[in-house]
C-alpha positions in Angstrom: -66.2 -148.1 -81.1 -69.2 -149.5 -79.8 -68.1 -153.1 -79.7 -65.0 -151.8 -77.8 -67.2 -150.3 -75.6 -69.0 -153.4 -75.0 -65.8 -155.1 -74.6 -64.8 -152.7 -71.4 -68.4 -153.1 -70.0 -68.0 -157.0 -69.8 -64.3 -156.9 -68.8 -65.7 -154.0 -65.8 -68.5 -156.3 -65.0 -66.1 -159.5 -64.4 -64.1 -157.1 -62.2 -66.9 -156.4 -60.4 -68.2 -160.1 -59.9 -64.9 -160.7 -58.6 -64.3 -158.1 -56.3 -67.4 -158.5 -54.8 -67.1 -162.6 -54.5 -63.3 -161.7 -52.8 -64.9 -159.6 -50.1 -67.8 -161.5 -49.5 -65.3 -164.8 -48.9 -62.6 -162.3 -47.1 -66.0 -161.5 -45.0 -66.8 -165.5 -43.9 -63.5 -166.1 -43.4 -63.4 -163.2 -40.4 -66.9 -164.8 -39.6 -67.6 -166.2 -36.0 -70.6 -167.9 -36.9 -69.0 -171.5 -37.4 -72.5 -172.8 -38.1 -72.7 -170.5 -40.8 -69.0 -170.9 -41.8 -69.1 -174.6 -42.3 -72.3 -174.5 -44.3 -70.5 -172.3 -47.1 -67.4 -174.6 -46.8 -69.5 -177.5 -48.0 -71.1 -174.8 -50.6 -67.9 -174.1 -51.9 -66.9 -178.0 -52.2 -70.1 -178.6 -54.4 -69.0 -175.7 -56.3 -65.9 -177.3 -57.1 -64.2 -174.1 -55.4 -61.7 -176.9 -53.1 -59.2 -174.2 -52.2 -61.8 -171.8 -50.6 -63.7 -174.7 -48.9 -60.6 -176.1 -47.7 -59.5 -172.7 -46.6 -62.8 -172.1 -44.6 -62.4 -176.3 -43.3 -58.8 -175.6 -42.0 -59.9 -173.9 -39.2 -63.3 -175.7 -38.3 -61.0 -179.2 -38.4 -60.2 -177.3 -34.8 -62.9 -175.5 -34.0 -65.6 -179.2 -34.2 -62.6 -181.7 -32.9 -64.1 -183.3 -30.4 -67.9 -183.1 -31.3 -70.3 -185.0 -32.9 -69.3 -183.3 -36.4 -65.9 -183.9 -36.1 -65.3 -186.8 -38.9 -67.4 -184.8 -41.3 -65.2 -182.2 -41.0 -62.3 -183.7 -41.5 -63.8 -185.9 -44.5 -64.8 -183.0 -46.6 -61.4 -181.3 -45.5 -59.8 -184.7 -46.9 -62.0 -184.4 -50.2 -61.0 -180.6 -50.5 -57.5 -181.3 -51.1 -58.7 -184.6 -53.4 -60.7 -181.5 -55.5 -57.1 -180.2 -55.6 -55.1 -183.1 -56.0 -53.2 -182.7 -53.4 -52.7 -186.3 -52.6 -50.5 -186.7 -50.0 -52.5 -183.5 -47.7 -55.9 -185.7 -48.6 -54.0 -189.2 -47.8 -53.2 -187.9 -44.2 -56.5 -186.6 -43.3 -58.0 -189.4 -44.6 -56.0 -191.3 -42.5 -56.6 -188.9 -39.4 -60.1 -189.5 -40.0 -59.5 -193.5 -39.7 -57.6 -193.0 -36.7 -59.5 -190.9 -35.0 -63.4 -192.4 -35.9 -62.7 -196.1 -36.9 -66.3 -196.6 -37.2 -67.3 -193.3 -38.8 -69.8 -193.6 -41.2 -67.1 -192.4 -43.7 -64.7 -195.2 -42.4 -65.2 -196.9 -45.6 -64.5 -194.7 -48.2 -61.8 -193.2 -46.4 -59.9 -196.5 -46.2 -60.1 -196.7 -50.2 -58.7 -193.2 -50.7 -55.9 -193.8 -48.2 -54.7 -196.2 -50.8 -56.0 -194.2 -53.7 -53.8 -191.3 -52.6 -51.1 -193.4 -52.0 -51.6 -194.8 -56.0 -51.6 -191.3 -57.4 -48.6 -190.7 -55.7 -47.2 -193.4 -57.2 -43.7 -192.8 -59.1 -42.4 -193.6 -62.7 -41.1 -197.4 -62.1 -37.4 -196.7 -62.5 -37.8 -194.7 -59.0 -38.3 -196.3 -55.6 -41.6 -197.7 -55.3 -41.9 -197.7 -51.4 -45.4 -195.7 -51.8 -46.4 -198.3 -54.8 -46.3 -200.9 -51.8 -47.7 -198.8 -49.7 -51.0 -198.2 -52.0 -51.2 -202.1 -52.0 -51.0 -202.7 -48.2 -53.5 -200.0 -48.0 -56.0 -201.3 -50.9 -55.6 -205.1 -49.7 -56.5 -203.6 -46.0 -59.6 -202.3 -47.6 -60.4 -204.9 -49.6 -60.0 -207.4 -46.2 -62.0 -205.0 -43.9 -64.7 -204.5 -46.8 -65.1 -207.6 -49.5 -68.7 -206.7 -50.1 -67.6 -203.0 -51.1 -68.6 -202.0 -54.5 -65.0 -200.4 -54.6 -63.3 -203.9 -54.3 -63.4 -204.3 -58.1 -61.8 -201.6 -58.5 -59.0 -202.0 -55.7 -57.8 -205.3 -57.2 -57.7 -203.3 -60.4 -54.9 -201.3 -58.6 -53.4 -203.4 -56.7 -52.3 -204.9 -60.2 -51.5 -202.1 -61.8 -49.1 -201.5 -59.1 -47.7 -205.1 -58.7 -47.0 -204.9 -62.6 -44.9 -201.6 -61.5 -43.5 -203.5 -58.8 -42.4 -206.1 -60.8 -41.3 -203.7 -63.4 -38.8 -202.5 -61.3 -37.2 -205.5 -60.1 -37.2 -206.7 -63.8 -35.1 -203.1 -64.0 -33.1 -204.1 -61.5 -32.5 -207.4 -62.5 -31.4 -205.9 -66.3 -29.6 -203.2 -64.6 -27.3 -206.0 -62.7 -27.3 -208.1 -66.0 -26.1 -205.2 -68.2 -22.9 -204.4 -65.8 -22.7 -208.2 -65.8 -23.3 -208.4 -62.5 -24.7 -212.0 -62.4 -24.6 -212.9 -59.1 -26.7 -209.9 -58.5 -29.0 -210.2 -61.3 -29.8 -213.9 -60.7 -31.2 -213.0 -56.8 -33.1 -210.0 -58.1 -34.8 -211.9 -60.9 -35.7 -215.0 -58.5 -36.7 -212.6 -55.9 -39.2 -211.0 -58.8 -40.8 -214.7 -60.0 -41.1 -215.5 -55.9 -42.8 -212.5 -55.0 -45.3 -211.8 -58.5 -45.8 -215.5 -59.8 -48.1 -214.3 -62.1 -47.3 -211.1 -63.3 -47.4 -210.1 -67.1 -43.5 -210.0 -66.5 -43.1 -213.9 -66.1 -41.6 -215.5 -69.5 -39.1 -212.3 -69.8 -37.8 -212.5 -66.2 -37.8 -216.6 -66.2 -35.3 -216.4 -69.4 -33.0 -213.3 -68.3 -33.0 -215.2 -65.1 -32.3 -218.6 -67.2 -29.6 -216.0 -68.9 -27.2 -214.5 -66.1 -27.5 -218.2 -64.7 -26.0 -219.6 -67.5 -23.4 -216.6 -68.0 -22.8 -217.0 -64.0 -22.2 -220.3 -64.6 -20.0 -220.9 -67.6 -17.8 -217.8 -66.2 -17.2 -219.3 -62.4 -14.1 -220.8 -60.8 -13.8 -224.5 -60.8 -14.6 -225.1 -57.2 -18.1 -223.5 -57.7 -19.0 -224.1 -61.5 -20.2 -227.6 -61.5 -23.3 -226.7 -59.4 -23.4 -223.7 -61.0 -23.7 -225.2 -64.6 -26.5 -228.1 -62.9 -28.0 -224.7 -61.7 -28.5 -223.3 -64.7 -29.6 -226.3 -66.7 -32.3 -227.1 -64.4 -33.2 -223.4 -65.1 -32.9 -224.4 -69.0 -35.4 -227.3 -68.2 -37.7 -224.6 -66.1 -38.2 -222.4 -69.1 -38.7 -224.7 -71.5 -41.3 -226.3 -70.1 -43.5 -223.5 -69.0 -42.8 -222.0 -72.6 -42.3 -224.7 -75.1 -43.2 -222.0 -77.6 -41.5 -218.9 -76.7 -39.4 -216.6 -79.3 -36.4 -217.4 -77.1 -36.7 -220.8 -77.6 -33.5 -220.7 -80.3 -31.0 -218.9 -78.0 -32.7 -221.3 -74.9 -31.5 -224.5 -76.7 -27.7 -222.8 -77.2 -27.5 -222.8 -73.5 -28.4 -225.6 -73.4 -26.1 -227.3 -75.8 -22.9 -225.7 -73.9 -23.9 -226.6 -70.2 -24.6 -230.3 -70.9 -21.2 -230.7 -73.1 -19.5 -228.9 -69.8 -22.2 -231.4 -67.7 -21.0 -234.7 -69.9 -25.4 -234.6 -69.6 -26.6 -236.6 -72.7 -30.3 -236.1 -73.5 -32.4 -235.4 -76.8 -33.7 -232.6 -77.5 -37.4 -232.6 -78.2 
């Protein structure tokens, strides 16, 4: 009995707390004293209560546009939604800020999350990755307009981890065109991949698929277009070969190989 007693007192007491915190917040935000307002915003962010500061921070983004306080404002509005992780509400106020106060003393660090937020919103690489590049533009922007950042370590750290998911999808792509034996297709999409990320972690496995639907291209094309095809395709043999002299594919490499010089009449040892 008694410890159900005690029970009800704490659950009462919590009620209480909570009440009371409600209408005290309900109270600031009917509060004309902006001054006062904004000084409890920022209480609220250091609190780690981001949906009350960025409640409080909504309306002072209007009532201080235009004043000296302006780009604070809208920075700890920008890291409210952060808190939250709403990413694509702090993105655009981060970018607001930029626009707005290019040489705000929170120009720097708003130009890194614009491409942060843009990276957390980043999808799963079999979806279109048209935020993916634009995280990149965004990080390489900061990373030219601040090379002696501290955060330029870890920029280029992102910027990698996108590429990979760049590259990842057109390697998709690529296998996705292969699969349906789409060649043509496949062979463009895979040389498009190497062009654009030359050194991604990617390379050996796109270089032999590519060496793959260029030899399947090749030995499956009309006459009138098969002899370059099948020179095509050997010079890719010659490509792979020597930038992996090692690889696990080197067995199904030499195959190819075998079949496009007897259709080439080439004669050459194998090493």
């Amino acid at each position: 009995m008694l410890k159900s007693l005690k029970k009800y007192g704490f659950i009462s007491l919590m009620l209480l707390l909570l009440t009371t915190a409600c209408g005290d917040f309900n109270k600031i935000v009917k509060s004309t004293d902006y001054e006062f307002k904004y000084k409890k915003a920022l209480e609220y962010y250091e609190d780690g209560e981001y949906v009350r500061s960025s409640t409080l921070l909504k309306e002072l983004v209007n009532i201080y546009r235009g004043t000296s306080r302006a780009d604070e404002v809208y920075y700890y509005y920008a890291k409210s939604f952060l808190g939250m992780q709403d990413y694509m509400m702090a993105g655009h106020w981060f970018r607001t800020l930029l626009n707005e106060f290019p040489k705000s003393k929170y120009a720097e660090e708003s130009q890194y999350m614009v491409g942060y937020c843009f990276y957390q919103q980043s999808p799963n690489p079999r979806l279109d990755q048209q935020v993916s590049q634009q995280a990149i533009d965004a990080l390489q922007l900061f990373i030219n307009l601040y090379p002696h950042s501290d955060k330029v370590e870890e920029a280029n750290r992102l910027i990698i981890e996108l590429r990979d998911k760049l590259v990842f999808k057109s390697y998709l792509t690529g296998k996705l065109y292969y699969d349906l034996e789409n060649y043509k297709a496949a062979t463009v999409a895979l040389t498009n991949s190497l062009k654009d990320f030359p050194d991604t972690k990617y390379r050996e496995e796109l270089m032999f698929m590519l060496l793959r639907a260029k030899y399947y291209l090749a030995t499956r094309s009309v006459e009138e277009k098969k002899e370059l095809r099948l020179s095509d395709a050997l010079d890719e043999y010659f490509t792979f070969v020597d930038e992996y002299p090692g690889s696990d594919h080197r067995k199904e490499a030499e195959k190819f190989y075998k079949t496009l010089a007897n259709l080439l009449h080439y004669e050459e040892d194998i090493n």
